[in-house]
Backbone as JSON Lines, residues from 0, in Angstrom:
{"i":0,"aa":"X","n":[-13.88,-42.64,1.83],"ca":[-12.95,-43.71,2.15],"c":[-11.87,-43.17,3.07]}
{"i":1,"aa":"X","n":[-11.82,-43.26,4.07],"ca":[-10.81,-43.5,5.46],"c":[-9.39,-44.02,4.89]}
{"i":2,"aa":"X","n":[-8.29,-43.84,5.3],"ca":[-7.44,-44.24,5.68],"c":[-7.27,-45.46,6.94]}
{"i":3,"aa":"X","n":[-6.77,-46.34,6.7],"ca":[-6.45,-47.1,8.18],"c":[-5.01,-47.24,8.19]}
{"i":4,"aa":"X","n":[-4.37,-47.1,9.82],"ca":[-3.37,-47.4,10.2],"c":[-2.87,-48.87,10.31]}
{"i":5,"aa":"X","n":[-1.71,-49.39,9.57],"ca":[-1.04,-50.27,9.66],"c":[0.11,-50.02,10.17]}
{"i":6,"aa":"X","n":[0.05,-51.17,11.58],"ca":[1.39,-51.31,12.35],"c":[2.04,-52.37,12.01]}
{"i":7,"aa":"X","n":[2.82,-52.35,12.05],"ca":[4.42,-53.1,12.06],"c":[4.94,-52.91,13.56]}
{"i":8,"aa":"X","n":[5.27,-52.23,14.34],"ca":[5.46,-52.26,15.78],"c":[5.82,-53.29,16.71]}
{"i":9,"aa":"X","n":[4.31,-54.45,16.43],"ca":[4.61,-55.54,17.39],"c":[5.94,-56.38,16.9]}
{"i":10,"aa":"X","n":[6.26,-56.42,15.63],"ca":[6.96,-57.56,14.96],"c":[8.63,-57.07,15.52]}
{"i":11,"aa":"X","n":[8.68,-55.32,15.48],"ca":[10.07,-54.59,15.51],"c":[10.23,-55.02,16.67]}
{"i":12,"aa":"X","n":[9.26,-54.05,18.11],"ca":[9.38,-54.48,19.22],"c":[10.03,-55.73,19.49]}
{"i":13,"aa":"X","n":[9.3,-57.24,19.2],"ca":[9.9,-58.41,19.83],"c":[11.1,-58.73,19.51]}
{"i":14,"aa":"X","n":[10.94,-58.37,18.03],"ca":[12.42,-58.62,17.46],"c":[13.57,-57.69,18.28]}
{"i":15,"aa":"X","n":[13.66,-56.5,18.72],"ca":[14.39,-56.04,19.75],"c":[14.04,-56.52,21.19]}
{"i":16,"aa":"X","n":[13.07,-57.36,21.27],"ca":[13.41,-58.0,22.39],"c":[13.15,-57.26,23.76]}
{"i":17,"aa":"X","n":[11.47,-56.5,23.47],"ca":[11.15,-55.87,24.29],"c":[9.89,-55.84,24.7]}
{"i":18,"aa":"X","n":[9.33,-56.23,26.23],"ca":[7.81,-56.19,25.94],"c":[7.47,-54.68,25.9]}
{"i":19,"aa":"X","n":[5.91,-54.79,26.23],"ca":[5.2,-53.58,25.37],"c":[5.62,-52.52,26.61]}
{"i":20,"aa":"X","n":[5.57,-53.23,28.24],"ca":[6.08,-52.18,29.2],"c":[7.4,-51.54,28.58]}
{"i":21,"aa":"X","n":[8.17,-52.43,28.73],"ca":[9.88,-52.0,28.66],"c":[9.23,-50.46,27.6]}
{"i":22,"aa":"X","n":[8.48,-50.87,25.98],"ca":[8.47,-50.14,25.28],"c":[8.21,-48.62,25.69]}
{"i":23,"aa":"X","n":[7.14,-48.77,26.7],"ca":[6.17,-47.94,26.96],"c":[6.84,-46.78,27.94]}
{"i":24,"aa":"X","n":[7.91,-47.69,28.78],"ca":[8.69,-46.64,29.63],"c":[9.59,-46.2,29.25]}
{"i":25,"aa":"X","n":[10.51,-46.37,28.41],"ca":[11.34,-45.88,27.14],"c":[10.75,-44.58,26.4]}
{"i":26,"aa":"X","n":[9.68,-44.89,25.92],"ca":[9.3,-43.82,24.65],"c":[8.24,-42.36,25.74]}
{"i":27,"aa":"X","n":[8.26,-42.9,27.21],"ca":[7.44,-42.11,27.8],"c":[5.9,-42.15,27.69]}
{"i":28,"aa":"X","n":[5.15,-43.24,27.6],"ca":[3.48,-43.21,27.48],"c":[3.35,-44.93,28.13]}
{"i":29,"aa":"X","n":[2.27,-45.12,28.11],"ca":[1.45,-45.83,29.12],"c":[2.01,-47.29,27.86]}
{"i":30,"aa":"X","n":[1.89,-48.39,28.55],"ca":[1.61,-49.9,28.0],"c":[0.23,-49.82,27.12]}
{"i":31,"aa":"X","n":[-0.65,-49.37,27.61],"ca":[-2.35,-49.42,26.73],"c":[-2.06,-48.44,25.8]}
{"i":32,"aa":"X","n":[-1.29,-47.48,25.85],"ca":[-0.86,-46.48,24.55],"c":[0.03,-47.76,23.48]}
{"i":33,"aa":"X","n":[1.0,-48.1,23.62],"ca":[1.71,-49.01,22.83],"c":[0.64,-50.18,22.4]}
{"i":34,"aa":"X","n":[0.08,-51.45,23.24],"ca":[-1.17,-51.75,22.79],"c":[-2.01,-51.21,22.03]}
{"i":35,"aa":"X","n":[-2.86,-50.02,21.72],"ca":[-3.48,-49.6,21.09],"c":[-2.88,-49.07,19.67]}
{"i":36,"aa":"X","n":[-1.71,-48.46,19.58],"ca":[-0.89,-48.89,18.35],"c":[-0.7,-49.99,17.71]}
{"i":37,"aa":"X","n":[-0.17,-50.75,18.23],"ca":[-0.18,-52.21,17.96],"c":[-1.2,-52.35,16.86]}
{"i":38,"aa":"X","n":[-2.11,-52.62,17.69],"ca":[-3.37,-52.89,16.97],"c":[-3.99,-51.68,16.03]}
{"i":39,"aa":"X","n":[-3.11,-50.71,15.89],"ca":[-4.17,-49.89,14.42],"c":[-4.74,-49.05,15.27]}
{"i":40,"aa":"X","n":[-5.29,-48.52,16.81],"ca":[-6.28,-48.33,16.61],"c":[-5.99,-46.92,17.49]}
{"i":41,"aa":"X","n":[-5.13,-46.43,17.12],"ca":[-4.67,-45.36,17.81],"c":[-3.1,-44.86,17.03]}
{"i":42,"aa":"X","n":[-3.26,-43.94,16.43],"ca":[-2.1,-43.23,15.89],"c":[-0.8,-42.27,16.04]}
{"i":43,"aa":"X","n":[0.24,-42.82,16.26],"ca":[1.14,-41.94,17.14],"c":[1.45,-40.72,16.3]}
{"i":44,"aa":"X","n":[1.49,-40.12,17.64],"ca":[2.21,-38.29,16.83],"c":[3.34,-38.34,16.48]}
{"i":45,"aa":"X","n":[3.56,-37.46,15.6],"ca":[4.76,-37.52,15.08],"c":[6.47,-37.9,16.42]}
{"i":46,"aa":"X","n":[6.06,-37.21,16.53],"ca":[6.7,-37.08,18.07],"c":[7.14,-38.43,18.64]}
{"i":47,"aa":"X","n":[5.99,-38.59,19.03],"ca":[5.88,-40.4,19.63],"c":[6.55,-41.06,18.47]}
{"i":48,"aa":"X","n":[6.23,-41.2,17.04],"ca":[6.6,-42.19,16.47],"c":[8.19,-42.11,16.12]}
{"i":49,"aa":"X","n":[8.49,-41.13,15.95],"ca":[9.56,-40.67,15.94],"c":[10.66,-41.36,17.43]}
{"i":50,"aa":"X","n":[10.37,-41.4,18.38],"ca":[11.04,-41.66,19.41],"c":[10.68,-43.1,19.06]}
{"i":51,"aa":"X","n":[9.69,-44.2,19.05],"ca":[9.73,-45.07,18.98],"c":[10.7,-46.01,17.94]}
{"i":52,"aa":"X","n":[10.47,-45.17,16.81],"ca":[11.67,-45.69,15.74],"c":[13.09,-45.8,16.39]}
{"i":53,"aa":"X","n":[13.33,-44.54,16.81],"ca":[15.01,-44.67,16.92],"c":[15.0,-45.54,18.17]}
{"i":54,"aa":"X","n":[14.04,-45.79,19.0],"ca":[14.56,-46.74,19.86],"c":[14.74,-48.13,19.48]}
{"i":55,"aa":"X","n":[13.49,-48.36,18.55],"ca":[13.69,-49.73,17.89],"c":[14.97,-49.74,16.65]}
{"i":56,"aa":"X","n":[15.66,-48.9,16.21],"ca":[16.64,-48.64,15.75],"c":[16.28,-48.64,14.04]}
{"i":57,"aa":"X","n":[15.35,-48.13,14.01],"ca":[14.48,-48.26,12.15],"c":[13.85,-46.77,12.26]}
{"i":58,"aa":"X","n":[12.83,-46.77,11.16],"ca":[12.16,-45.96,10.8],"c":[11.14,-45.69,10.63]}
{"i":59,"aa":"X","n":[10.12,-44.96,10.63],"ca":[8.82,-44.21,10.98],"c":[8.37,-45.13,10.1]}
{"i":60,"aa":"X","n":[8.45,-44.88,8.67],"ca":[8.38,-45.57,7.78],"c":[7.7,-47.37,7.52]}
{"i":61,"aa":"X","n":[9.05,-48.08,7.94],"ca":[8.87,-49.38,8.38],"c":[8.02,-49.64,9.71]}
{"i":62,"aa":"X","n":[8.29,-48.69,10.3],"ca":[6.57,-48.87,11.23],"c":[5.26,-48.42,11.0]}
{"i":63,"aa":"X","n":[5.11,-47.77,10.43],"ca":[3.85,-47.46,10.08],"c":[3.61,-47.31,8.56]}
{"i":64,"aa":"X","n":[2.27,-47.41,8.41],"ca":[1.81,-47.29,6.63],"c":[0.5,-46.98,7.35]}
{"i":65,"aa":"X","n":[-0.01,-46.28,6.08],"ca":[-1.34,-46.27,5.69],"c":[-2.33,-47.02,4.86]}
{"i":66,"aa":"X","n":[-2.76,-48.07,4.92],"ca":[-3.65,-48.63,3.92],"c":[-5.18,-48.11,3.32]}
């Protein structure tokens, strides 16, 4: 049994009021990198997720889970 990634991302993102570019040039990686998070289907490094939180002004945490 696998782990799957659950995002929260898209919901933080809009709610800060940012599309996925704005996101993408902010945190330093491509729009299809943020897309593919989004959707589960690609897992950010610590690193990445880490920068993405504090930009959305939350936590690793509230963005991501494991189901």
């Amino acid at each position: 049994m696998s782990a799957e990634l659950v995002s929260h991302l898209r919901d933080h993102r809009l709610r800060a009021g940012l599309t996925q570019e704005e996101l993408a040039r902010e945190v330093g990686v491509t729009r299809q990198t943020i897309i593919a998070i989004e959707k589960g289907n690609y897992p950010p490094s610590v690193l990445l997720a880490l920068r993405i939180a504090r930009r959305l002004g939350t936590t690793v945490e509230e963005l991501f889970e494991y189901d």
